[in-house]
PDB file of N, CA, C and O in Angstrom:
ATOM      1  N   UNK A   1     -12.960  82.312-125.753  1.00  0.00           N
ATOM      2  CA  UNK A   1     -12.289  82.672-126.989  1.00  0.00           C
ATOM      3  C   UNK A   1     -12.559  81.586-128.021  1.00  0.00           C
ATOM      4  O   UNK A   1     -12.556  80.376-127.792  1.00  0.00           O
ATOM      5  N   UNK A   2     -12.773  82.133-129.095  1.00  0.00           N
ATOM      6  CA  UNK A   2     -13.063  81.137-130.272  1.00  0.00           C
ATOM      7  C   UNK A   2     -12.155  80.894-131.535  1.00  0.00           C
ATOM      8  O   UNK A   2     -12.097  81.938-132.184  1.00  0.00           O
ATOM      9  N   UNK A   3     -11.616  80.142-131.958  1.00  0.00           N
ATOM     10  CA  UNK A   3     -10.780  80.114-133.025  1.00  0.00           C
ATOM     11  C   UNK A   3     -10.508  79.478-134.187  1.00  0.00           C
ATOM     12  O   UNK A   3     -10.518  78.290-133.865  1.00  0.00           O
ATOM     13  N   UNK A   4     -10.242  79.556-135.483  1.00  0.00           N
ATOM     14  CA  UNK A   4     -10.420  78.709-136.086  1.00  0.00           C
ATOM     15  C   UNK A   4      -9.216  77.835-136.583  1.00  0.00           C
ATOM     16  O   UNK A   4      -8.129  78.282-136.949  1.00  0.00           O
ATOM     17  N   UNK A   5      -9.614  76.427-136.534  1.00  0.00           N
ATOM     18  CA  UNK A   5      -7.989  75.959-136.580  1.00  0.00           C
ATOM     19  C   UNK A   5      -8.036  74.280-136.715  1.00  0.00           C
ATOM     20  O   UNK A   5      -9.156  73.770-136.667  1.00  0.00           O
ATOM     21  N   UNK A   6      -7.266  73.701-136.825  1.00  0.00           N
ATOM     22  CA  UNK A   6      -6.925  71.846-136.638  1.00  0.00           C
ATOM     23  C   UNK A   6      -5.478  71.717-136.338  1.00  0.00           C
ATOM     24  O   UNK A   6      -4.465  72.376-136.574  1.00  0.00           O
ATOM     25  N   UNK A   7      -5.918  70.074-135.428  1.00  0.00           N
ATOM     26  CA  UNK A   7      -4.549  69.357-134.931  1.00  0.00           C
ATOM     27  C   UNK A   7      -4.593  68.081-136.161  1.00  0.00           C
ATOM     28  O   UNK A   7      -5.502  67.434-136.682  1.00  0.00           O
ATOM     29  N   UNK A   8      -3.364  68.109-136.275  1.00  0.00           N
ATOM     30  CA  UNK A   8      -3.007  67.541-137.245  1.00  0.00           C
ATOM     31  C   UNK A   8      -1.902  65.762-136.862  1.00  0.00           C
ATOM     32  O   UNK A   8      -0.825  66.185-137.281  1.00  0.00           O
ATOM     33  N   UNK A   9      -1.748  65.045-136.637  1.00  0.00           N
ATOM     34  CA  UNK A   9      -0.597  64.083-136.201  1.00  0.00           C
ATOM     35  C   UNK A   9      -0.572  63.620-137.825  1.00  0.00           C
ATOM     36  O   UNK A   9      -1.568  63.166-138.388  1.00  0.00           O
ATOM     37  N   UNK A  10       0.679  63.805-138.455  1.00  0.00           N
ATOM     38  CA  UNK A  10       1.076  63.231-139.516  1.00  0.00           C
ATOM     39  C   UNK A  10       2.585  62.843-139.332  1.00  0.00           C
ATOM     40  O   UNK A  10       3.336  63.615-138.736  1.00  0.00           O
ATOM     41  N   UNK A  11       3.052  61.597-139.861  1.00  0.00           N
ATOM     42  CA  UNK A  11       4.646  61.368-140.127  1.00  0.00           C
ATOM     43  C   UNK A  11       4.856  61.470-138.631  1.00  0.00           C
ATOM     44  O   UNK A  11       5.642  62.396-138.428  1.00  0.00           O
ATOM     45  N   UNK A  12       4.488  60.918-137.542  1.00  0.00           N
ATOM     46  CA  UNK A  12       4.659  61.496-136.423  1.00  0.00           C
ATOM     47  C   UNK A  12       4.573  62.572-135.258  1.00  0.00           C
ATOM     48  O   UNK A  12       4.693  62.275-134.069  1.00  0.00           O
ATOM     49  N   UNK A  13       4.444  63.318-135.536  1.00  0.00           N
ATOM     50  CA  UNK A  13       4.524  64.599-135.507  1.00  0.00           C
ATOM     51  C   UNK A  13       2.949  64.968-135.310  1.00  0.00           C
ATOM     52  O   UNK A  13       2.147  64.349-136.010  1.00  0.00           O
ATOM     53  N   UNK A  14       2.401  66.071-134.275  1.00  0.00           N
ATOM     54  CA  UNK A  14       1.379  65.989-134.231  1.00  0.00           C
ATOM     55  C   UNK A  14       1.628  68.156-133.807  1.00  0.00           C
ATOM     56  O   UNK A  14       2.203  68.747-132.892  1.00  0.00           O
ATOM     57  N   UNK A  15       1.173  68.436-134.521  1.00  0.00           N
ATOM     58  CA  UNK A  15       0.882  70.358-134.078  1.00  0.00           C
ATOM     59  C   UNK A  15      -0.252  70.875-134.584  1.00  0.00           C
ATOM     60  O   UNK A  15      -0.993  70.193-135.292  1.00  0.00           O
ATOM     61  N   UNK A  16      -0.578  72.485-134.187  1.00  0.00           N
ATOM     62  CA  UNK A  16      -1.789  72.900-134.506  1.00  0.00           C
ATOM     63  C   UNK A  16      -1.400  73.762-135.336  1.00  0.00           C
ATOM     64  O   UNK A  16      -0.222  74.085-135.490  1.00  0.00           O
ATOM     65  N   UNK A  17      -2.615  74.340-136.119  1.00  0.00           N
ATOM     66  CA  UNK A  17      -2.915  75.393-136.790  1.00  0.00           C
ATOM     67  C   UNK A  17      -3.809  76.316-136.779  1.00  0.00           C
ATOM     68  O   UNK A  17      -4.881  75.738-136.960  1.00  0.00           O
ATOM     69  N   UNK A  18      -3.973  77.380-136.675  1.00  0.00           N
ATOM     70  CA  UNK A  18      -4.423  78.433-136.423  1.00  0.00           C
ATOM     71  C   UNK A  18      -4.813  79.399-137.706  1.00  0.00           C
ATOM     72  O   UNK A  18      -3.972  79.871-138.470  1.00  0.00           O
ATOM     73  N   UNK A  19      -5.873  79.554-137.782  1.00  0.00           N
ATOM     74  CA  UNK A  19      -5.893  80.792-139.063  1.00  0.00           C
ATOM     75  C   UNK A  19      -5.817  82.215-138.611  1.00  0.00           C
ATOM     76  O   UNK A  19      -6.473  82.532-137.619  1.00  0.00           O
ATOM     77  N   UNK A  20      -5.187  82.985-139.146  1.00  0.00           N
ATOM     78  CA  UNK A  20      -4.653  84.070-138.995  1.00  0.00           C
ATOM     79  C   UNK A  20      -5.241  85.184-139.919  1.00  0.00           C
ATOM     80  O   UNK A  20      -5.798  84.977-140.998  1.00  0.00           O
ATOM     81  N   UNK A  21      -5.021  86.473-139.295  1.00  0.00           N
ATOM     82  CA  UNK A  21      -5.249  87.672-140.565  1.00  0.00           C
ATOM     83  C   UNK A  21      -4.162  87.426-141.260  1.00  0.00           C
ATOM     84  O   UNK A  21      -3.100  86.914-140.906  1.00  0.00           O
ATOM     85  N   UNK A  22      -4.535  87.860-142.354  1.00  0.00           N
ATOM     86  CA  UNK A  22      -2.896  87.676-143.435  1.00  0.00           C
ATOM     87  C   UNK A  22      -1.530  88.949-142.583  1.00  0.00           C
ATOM     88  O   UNK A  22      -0.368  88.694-142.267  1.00  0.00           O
ATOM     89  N   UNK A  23      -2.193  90.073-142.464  1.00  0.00           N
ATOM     90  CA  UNK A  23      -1.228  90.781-141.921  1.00  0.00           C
ATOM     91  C   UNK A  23      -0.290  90.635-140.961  1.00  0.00           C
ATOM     92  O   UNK A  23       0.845  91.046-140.719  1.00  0.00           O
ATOM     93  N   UNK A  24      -1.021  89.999-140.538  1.00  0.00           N
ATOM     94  CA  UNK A  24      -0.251  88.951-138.818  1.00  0.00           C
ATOM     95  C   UNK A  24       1.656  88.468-139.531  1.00  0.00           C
ATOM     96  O   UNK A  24       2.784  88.803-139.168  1.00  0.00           O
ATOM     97  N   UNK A  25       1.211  87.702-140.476  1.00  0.00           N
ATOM     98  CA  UNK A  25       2.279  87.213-141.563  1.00  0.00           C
ATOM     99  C   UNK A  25       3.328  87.552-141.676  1.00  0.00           C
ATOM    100  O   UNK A  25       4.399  86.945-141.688  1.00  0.00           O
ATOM    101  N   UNK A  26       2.952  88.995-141.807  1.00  0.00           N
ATOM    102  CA  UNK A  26       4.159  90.072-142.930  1.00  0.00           C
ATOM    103  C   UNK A  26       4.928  90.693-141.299  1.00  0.00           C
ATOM    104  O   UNK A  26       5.428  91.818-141.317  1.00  0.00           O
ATOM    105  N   UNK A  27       4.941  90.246-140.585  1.00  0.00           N
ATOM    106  CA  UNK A  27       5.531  91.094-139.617  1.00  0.00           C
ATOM    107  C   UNK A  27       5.711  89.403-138.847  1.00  0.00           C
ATOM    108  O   UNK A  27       4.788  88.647-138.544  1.00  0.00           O
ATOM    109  N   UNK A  28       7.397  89.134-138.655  1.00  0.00           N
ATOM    110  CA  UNK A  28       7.777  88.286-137.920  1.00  0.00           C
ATOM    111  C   UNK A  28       7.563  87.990-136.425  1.00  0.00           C
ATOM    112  O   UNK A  28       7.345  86.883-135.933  1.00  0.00           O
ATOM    113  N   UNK A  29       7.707  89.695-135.504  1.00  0.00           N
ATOM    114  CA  UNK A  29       7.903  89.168-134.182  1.00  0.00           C
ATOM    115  C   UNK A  29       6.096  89.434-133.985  1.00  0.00           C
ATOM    116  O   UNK A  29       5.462  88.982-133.031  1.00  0.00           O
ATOM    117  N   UNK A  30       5.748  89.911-134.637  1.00  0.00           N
ATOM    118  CA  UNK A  30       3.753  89.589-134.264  1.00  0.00           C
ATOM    119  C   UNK A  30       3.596  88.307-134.633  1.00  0.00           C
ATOM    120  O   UNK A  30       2.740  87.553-134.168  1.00  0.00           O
ATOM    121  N   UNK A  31       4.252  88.081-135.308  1.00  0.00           N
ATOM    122  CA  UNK A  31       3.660  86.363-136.083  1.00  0.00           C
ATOM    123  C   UNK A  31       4.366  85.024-134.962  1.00  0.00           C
ATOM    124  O   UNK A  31       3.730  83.987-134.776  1.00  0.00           O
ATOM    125  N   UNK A  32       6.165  85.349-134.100  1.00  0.00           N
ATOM    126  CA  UNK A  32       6.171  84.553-133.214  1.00  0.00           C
ATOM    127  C   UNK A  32       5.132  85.181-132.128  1.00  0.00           C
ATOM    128  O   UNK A  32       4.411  84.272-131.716  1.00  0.00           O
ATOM    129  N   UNK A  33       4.902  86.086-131.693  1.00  0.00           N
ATOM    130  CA  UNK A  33       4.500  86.211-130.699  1.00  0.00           C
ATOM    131  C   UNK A  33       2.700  85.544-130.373  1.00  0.00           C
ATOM    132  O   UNK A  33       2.126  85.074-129.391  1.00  0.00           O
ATOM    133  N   UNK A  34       2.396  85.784-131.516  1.00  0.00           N
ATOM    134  CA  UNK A  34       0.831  85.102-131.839  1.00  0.00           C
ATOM    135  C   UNK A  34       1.192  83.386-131.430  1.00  0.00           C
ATOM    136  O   UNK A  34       0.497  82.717-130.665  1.00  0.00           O
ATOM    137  N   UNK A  35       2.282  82.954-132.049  1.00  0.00           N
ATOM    138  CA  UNK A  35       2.612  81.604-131.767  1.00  0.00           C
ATOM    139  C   UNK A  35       2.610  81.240-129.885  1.00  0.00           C
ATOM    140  O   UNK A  35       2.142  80.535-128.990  1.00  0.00           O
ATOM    141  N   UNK A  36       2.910  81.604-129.996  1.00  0.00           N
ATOM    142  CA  UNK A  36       3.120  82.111-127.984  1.00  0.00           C
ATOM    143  C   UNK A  36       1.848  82.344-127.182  1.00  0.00           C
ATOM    144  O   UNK A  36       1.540  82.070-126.022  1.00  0.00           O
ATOM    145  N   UNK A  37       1.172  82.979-128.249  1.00  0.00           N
ATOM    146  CA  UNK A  37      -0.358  83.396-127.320  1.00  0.00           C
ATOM    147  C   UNK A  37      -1.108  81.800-127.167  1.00  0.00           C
ATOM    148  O   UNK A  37      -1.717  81.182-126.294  1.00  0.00           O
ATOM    149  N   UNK A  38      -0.632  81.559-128.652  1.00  0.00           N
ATOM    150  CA  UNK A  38      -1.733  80.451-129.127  1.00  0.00           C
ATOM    151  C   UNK A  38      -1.149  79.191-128.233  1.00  0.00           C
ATOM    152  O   UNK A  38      -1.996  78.567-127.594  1.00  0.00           O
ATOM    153  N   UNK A  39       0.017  78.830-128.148  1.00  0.00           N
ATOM    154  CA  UNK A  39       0.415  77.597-127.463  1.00  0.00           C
ATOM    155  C   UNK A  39       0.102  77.488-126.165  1.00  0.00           C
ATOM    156  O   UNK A  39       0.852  76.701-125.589  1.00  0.00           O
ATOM    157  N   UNK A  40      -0.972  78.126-125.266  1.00  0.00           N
ATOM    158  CA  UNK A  40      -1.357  77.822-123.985  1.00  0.00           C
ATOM    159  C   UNK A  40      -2.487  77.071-124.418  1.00  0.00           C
ATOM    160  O   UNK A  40      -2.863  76.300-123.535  1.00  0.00           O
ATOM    161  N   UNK A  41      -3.591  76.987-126.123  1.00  0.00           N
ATOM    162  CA  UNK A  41      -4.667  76.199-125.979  1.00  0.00           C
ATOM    163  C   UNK A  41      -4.127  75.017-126.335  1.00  0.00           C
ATOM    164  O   UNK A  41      -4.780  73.980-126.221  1.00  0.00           O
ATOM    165  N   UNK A  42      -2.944  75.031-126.782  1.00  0.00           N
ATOM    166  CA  UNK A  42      -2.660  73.653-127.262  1.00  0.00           C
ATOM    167  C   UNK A  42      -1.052  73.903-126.979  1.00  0.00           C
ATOM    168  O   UNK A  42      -0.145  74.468-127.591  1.00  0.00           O
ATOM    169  N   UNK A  43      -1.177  73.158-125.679  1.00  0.00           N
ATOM    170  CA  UNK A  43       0.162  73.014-124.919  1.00  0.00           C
ATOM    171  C   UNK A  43       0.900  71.811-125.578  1.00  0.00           C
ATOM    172  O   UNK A  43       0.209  70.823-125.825  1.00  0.00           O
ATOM    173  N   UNK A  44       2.636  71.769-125.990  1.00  0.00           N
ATOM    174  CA  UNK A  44       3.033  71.266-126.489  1.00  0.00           C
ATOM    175  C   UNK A  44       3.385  70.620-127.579  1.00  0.00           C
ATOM    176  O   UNK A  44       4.206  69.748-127.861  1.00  0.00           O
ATOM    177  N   UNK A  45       2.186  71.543-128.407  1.00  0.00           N
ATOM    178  CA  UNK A  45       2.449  71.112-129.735  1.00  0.00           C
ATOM    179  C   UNK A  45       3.221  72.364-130.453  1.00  0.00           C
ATOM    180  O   UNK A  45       3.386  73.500-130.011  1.00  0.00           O
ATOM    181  N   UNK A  46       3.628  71.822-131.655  1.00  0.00           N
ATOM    182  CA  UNK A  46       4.087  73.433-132.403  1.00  0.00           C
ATOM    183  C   UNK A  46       3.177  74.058-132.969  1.00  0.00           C
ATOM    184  O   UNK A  46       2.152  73.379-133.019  1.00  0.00           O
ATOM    185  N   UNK A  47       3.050  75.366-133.566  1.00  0.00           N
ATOM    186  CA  UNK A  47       2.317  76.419-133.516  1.00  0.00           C
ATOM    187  C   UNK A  47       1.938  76.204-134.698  1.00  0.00           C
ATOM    188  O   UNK A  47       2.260  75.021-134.805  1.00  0.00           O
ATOM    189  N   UNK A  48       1.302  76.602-136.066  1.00  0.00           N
ATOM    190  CA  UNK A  48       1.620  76.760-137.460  1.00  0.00           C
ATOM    191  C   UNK A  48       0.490  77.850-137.488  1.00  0.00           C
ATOM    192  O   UNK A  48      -0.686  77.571-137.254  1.00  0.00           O
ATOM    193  N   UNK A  49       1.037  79.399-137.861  1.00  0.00           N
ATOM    194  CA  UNK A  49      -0.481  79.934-138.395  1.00  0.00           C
ATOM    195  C   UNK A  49      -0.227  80.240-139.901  1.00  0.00           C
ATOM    196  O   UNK A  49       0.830  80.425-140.505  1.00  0.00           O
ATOM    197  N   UNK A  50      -1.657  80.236-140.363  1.00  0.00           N
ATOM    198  CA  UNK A  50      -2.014  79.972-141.848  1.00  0.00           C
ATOM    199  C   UNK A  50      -2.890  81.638-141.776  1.00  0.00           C
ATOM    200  O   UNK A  50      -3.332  82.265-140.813  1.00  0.00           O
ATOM    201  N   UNK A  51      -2.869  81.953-143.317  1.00  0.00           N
ATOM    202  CA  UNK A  51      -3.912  83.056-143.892  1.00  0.00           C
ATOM    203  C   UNK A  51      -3.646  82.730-144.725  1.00  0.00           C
ATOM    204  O   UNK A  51      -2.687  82.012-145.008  1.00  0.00           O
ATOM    205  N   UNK A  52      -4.991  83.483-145.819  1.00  0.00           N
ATOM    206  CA  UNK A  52      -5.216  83.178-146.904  1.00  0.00           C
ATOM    207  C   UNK A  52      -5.282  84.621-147.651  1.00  0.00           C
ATOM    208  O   UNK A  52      -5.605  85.537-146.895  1.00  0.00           O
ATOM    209  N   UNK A  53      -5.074  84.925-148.780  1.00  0.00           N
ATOM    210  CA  UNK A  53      -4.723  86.185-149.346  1.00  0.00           C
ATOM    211  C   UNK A  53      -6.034  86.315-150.128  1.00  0.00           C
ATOM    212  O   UNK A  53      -6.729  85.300-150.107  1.00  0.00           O
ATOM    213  N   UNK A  54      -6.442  87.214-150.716  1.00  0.00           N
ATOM    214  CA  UNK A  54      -7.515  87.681-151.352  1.00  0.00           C
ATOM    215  C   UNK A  54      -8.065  86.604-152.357  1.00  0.00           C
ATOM    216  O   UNK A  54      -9.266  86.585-152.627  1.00  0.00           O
ATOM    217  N   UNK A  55      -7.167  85.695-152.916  1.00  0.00           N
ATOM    218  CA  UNK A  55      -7.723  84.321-153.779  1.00  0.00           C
ATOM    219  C   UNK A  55      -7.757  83.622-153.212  1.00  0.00           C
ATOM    220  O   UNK A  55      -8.171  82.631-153.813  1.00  0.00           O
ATOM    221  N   UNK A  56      -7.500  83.391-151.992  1.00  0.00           N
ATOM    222  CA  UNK A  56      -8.021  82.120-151.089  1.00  0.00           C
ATOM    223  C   UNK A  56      -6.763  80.801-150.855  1.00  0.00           C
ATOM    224  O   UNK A  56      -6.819  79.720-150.269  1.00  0.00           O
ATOM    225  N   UNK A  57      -5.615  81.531-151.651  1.00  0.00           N
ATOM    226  CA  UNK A  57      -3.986  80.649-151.016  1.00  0.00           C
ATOM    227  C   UNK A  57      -3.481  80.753-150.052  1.00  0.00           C
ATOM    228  O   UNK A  57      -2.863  81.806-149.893  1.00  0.00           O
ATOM    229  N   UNK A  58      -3.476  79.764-148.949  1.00  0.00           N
ATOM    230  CA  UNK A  58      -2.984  79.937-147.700  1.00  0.00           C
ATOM    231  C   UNK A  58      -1.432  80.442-148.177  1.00  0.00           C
ATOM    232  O   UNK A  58      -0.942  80.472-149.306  1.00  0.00           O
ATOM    233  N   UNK A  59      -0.834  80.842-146.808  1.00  0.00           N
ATOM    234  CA  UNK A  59       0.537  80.901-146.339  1.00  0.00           C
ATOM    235  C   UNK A  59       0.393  80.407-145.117  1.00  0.00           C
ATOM    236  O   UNK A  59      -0.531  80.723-144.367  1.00  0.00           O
ATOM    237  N   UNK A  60       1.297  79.604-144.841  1.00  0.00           N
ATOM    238  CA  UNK A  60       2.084  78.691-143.567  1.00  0.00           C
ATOM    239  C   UNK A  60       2.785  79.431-142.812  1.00  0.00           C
ATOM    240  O   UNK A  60       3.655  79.948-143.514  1.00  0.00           O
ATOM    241  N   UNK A  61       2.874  79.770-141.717  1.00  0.00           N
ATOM    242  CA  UNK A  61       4.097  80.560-140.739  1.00  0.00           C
ATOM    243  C   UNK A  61       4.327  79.351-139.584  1.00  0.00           C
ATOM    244  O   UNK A  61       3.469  78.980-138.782  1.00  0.00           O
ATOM    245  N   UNK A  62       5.442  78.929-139.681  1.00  0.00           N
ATOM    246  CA  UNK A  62       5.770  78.065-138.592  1.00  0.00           C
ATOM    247  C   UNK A  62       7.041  77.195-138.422  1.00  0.00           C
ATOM    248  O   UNK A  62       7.874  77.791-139.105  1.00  0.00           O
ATOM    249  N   UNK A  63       7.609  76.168-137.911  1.00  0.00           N
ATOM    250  CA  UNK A  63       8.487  75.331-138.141  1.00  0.00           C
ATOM    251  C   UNK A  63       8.637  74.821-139.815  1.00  0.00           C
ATOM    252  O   UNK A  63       7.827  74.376-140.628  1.00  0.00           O
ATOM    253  N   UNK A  64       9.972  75.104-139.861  1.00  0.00           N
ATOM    254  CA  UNK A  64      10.204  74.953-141.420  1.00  0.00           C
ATOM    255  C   UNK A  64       9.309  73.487-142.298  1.00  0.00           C
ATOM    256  O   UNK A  64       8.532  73.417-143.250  1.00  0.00           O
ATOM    257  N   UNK A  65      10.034  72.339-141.223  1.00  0.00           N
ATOM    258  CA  UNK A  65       9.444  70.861-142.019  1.00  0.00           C
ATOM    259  C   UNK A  65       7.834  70.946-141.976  1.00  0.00           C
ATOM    260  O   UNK A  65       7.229  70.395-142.895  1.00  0.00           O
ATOM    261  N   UNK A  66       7.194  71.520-141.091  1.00  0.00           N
ATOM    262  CA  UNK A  66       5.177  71.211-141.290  1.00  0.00           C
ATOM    263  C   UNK A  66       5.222  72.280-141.958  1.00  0.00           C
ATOM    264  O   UNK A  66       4.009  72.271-142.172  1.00  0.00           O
ATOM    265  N   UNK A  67       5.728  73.642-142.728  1.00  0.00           N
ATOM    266  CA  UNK A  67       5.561  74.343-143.336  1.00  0.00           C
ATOM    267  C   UNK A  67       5.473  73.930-144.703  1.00  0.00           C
ATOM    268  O   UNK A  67       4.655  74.242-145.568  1.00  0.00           O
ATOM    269  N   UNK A  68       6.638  73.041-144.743  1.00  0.00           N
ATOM    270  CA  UNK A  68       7.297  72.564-145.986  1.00  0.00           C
ATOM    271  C   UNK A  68       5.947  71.216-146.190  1.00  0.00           C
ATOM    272  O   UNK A  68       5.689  71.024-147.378  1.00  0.00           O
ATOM    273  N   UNK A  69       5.460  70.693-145.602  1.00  0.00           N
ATOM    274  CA  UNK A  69       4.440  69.629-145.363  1.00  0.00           C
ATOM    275  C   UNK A  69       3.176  70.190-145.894  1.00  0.00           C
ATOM    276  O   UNK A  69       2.515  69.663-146.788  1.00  0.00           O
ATOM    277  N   UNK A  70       2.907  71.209-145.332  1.00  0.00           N
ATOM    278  CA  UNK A  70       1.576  71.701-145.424  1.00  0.00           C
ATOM    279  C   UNK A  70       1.527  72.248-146.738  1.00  0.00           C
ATOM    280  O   UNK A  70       0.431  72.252-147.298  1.00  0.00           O
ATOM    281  N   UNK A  71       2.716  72.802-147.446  1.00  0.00           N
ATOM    282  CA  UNK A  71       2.493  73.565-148.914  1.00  0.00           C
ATOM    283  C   UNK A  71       2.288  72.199-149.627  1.00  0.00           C
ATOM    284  O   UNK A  71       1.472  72.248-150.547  1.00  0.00           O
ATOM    285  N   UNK A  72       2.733  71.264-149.445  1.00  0.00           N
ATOM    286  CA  UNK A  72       2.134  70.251-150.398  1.00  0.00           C
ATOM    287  C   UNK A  72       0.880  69.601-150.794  1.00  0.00           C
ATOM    288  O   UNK A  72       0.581  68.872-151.740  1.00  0.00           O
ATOM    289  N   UNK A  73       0.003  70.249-149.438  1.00  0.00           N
ATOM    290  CA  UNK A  73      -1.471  68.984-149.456  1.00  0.00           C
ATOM    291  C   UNK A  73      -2.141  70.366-149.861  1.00  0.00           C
ATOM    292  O   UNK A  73      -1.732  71.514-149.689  1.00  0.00           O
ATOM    293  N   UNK A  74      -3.720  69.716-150.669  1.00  0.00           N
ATOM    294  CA  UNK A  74      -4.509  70.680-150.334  1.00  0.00           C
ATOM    295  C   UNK A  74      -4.989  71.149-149.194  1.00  0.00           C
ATOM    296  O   UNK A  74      -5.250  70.274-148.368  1.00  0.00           O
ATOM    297  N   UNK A  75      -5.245  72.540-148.790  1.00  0.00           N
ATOM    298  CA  UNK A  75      -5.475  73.373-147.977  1.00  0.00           C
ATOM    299  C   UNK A  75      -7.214  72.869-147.320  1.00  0.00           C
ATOM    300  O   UNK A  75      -7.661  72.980-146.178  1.00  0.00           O
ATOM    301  N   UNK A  76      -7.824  72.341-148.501  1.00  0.00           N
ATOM    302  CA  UNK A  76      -9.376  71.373-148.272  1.00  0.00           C
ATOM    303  C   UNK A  76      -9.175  70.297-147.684  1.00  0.00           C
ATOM    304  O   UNK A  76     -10.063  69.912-146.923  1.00  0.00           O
ATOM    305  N   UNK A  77      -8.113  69.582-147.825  1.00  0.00           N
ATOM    306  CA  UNK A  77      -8.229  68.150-146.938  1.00  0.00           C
ATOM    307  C   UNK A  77      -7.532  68.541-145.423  1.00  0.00           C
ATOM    308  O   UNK A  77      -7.348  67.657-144.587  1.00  0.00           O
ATOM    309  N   UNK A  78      -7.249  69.645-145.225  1.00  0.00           N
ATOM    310  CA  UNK A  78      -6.932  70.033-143.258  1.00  0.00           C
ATOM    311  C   UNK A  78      -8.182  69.992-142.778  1.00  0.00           C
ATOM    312  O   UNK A  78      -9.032  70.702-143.315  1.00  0.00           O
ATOM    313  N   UNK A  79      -8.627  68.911-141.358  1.00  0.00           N
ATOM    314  CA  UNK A  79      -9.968  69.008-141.033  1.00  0.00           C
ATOM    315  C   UNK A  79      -9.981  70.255-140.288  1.00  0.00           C
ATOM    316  O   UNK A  79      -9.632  70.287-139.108  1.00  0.00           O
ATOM    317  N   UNK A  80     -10.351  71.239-140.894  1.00  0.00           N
ATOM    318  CA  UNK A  80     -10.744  72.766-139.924  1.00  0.00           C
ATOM    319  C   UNK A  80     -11.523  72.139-138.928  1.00  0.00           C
ATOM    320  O   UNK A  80     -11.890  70.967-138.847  1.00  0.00           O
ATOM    321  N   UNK A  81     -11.784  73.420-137.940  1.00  0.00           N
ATOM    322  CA  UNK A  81     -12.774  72.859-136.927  1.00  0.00           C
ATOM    323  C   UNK A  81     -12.608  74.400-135.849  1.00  0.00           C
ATOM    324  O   UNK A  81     -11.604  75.101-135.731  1.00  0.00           O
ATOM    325  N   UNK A  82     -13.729  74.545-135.293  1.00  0.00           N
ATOM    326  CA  UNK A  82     -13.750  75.684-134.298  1.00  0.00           C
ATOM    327  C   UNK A  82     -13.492  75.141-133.338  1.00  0.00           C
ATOM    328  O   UNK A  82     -13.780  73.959-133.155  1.00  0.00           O
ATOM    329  N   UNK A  83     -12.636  76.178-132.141  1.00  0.00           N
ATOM    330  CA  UNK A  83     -11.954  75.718-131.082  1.00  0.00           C
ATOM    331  C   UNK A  83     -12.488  77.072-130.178  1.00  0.00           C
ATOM    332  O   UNK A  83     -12.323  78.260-130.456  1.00  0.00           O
ATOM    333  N   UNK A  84     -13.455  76.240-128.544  1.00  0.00           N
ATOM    334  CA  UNK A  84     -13.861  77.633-128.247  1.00  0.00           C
ATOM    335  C   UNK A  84     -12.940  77.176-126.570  1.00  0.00           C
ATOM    336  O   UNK A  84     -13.165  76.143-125.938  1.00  0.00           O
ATOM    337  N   UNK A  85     -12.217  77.949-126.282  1.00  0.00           N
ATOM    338  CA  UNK A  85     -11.864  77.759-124.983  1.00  0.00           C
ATOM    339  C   UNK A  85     -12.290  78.978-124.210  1.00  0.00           C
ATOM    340  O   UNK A  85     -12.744  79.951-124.813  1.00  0.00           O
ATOM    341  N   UNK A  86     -12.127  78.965-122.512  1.00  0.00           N
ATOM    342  CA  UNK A  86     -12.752  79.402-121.680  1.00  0.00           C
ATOM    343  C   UNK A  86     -12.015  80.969-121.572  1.00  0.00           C
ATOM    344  O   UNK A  86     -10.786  80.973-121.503  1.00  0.00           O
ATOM    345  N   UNK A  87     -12.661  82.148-121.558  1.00  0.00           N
ATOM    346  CA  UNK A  87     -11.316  83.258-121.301  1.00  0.00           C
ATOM    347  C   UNK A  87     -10.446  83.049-120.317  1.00  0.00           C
ATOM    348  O   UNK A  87      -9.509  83.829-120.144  1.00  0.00           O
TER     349      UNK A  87
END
């Protein structure tokens, strides 16, 4: 499985991110439940998934404070990176 995404350790705190379809978003228990799928590649951290809408502005879905974190930085300085784990 391949995915696109970054780990982040800022202020302590160290979780992943995940890019998402935007639709994923608009519907809460698909959006925890994606969180759930995703936390077996990255055990123990918190979840955060991101999409980007037709102009290219992320949205954050995740724990309120890295939500609240992440709307502040640019969306260009997160080191993306592909993540391929084994099925």
């Amino acid at each position: 499985m391949k995915l696109q995404g970054a780990i982040i350790k800022e202020q302590g705190v160290t979780f992943a991110i995940v890019i998402v379809k935007s639709h994923l978003l608009n519907n809460q228990q698909q959006a925890r439940d994606a969180q759930t799928g995703f936390a077996r590649f990255f055990p123990g951290l918190p979840i955060i998934l991101m999409a980007q809408n037709s102009s290219g502005v992320p949205t954050y879905y995740g724990r309120k404070d890295i939500v609240r974190f992440l709307s502040g930085i640019y969306f260009e300085r997160i080191p993306w990176k592909e993540y391929t784990f084994a099925a």
